[in-house]
N, CA, C and O atoms as a GROMACS GRO file, in nm:
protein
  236
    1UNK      N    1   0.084  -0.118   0.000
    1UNK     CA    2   0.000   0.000   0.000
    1UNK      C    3   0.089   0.124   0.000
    1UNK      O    4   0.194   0.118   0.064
    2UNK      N    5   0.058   0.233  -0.064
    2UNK     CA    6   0.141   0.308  -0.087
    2UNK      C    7   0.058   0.426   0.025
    2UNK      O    8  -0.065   0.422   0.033
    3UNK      N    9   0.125   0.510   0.094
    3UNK     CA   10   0.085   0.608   0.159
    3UNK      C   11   0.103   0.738   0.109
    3UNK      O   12   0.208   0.754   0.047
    4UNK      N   13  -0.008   0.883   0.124
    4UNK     CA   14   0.009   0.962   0.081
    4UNK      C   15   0.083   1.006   0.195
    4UNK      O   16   0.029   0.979   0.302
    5UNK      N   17   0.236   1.089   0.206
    5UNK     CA   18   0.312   1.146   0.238
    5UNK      C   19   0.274   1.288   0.301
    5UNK      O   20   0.331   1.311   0.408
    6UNK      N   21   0.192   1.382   0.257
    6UNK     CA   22   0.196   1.464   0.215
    6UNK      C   23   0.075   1.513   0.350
    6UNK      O   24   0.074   1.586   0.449
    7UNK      N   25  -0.002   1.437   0.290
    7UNK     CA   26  -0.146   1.379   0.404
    7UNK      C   27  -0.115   1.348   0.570
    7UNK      O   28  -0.183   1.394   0.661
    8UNK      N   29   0.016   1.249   0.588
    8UNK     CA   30   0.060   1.234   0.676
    8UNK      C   31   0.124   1.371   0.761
    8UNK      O   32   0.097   1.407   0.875
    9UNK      N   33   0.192   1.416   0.688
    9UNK     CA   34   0.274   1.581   0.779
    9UNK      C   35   0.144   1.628   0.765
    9UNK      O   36   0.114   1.653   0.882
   10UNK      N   37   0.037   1.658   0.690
   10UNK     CA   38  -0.067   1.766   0.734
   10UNK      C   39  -0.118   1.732   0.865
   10UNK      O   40  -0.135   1.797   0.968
   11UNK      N   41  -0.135   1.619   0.833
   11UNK     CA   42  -0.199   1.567   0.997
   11UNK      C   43  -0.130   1.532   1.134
   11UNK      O   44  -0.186   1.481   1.231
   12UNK      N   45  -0.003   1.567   1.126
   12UNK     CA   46   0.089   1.552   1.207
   12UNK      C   47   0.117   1.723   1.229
   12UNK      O   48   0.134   1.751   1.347
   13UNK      N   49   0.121   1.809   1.160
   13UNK     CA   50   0.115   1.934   1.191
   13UNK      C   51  -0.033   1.951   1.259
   13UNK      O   52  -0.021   1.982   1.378
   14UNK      N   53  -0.169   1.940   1.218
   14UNK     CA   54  -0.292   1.943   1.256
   14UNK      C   55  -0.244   1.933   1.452
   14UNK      O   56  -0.239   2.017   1.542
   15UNK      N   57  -0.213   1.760   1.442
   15UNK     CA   58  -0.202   1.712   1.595
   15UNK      C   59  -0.117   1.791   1.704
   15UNK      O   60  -0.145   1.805   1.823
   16UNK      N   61   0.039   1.862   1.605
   16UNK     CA   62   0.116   1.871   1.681
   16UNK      C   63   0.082   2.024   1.724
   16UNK      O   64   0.162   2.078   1.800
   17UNK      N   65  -0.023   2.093   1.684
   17UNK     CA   66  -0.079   2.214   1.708
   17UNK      C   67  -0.193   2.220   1.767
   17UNK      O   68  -0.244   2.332   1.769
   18UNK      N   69  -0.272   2.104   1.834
   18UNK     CA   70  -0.411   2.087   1.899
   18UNK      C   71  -0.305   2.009   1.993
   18UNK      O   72  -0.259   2.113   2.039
   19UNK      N   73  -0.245   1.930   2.044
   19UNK     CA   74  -0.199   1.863   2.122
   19UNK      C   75  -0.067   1.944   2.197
   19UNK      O   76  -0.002   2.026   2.134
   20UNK      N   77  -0.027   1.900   2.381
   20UNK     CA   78   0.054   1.965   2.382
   20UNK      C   79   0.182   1.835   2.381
   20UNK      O   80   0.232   1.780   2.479
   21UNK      N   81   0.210   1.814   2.230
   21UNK     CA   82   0.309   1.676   2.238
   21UNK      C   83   0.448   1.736   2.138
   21UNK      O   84   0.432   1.843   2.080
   22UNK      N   85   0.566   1.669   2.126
   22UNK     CA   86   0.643   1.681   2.044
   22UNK      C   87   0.583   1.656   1.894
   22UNK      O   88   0.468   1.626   1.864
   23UNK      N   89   0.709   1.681   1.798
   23UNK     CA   90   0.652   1.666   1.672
   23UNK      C   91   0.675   1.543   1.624
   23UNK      O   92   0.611   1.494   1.531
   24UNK      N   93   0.773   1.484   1.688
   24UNK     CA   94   0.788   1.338   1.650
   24UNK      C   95   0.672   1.278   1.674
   24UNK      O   96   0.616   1.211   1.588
   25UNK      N   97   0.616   1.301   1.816
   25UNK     CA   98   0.537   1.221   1.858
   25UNK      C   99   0.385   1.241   1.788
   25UNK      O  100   0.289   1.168   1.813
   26UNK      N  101   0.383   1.337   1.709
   26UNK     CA  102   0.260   1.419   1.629
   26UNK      C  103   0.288   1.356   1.510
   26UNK      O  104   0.202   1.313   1.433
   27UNK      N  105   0.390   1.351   1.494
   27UNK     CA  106   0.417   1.204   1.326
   27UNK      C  107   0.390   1.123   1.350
   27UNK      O  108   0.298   1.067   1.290
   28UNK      N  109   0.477   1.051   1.487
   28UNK     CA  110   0.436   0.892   1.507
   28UNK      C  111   0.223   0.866   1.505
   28UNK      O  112   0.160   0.780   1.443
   29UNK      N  113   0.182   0.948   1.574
   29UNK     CA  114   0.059   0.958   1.563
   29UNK      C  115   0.002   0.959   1.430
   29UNK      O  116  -0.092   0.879   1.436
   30UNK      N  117   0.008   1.003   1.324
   30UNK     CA  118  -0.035   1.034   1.230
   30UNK      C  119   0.024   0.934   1.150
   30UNK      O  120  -0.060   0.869   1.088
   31UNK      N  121   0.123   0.905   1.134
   31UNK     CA  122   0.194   0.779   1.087
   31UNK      C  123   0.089   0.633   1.074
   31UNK      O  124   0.051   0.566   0.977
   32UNK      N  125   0.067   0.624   1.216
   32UNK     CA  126   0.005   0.513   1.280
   32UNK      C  127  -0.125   0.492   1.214
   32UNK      O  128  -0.155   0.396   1.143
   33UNK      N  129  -0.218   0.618   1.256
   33UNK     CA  130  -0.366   0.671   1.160
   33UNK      C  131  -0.351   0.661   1.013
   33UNK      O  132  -0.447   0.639   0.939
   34UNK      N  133  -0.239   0.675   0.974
   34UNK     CA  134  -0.240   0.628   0.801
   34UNK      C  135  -0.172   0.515   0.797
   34UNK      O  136  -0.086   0.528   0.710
   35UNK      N  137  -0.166   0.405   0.849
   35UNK     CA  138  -0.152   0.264   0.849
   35UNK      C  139  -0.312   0.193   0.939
   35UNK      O  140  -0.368   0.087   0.911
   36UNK      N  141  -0.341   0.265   1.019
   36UNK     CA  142  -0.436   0.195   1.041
   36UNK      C  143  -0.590   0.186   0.935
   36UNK      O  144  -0.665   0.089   0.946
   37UNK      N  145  -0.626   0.335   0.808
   37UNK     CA  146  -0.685   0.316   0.736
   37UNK      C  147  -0.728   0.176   0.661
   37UNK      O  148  -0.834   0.112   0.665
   38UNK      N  149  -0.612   0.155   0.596
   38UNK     CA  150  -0.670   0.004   0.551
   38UNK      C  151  -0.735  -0.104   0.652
   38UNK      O  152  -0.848  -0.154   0.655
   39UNK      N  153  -0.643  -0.117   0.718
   39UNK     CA  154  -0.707  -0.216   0.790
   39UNK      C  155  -0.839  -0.191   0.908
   39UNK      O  156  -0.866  -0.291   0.974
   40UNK      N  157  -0.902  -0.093   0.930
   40UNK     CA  158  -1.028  -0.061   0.973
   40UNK      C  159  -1.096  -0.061   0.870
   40UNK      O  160  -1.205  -0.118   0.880
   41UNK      N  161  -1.069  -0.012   0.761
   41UNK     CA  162  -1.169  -0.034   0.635
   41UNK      C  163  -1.209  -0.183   0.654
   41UNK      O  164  -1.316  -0.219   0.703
   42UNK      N  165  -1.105  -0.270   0.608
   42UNK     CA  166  -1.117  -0.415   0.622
   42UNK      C  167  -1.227  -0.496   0.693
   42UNK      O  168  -1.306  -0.582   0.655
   43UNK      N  169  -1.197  -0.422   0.835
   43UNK     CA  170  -1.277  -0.482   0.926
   43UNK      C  171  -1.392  -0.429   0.928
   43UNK      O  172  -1.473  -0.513   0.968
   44UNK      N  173  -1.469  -0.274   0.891
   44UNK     CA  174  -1.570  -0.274   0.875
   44UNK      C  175  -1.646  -0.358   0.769
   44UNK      O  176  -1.765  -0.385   0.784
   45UNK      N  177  -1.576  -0.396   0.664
   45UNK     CA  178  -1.621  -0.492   0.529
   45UNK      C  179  -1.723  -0.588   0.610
   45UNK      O  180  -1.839  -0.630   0.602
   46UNK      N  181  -1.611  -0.598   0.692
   46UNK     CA  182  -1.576  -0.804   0.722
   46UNK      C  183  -1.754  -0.804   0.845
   46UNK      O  184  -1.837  -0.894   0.852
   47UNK      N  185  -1.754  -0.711   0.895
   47UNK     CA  186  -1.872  -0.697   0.996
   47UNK      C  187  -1.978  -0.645   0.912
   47UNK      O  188  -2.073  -0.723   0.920
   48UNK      N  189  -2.009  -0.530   0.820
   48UNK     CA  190  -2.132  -0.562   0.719
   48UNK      C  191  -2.135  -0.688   0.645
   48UNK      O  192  -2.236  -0.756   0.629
   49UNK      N  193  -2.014  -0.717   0.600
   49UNK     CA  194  -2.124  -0.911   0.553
   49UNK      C  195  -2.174  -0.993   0.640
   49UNK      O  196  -2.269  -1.064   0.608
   50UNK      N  197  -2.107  -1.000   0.792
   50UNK     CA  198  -2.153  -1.067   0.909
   50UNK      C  199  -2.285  -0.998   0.900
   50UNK      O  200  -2.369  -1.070   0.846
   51UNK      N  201  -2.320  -0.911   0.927
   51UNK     CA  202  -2.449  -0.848   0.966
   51UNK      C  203  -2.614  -0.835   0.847
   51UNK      O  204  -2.736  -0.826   0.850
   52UNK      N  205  -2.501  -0.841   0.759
   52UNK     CA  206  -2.608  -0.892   0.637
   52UNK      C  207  -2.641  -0.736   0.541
   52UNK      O  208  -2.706  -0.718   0.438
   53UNK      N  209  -2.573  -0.650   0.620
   53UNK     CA  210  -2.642  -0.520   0.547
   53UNK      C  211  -2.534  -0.509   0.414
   53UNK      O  212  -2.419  -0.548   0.397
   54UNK      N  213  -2.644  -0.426   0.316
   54UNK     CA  214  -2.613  -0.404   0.164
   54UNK      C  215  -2.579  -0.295   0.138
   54UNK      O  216  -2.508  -0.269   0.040
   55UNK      N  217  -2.622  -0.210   0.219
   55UNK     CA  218  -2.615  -0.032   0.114
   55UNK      C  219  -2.534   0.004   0.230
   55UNK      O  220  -2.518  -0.043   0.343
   56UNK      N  221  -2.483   0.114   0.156
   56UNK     CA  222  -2.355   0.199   0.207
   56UNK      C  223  -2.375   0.279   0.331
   56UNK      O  224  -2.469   0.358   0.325
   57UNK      N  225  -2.330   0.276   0.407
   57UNK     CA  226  -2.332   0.382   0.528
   57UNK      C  227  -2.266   0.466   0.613
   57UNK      O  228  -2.163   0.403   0.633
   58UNK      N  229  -2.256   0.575   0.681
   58UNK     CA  230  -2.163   0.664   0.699
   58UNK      C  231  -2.102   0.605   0.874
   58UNK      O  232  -2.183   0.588   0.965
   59UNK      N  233  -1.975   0.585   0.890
   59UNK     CA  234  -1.907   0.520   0.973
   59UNK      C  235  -1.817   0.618   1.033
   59UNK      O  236  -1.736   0.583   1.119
   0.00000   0.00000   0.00000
């Protein structure tokens, strides 16, 4: 999976300016949130076919 870069520092600047944390630690955060995308997508999949529902919904 390729990550947008770009997306990541916005949101690591976002954090490291609402939070009172370092900036590393405002990357590592944001880092993390753009690795965890896919795989929460995933798992919401995996629980609408368990559940049986069809149409799209806001999560």
């Amino acid at each position: 999976m390729k990550y947008n870069l770009s997306q990541i520092m916005k949101k690591a600047w976002e954090i490291f300016r609402k939070a009172e944390i370092t900036f590393a630690e405002a990357l590592h955060r944001a880092w993390l949130s753009a690795k965890a995308v896919e795989i929460n997508q995933n798992r919401i999949e995996r629980a609408r076919e368990a559940a049986g529902v069809i149409e799209e919904t806001n999560t």
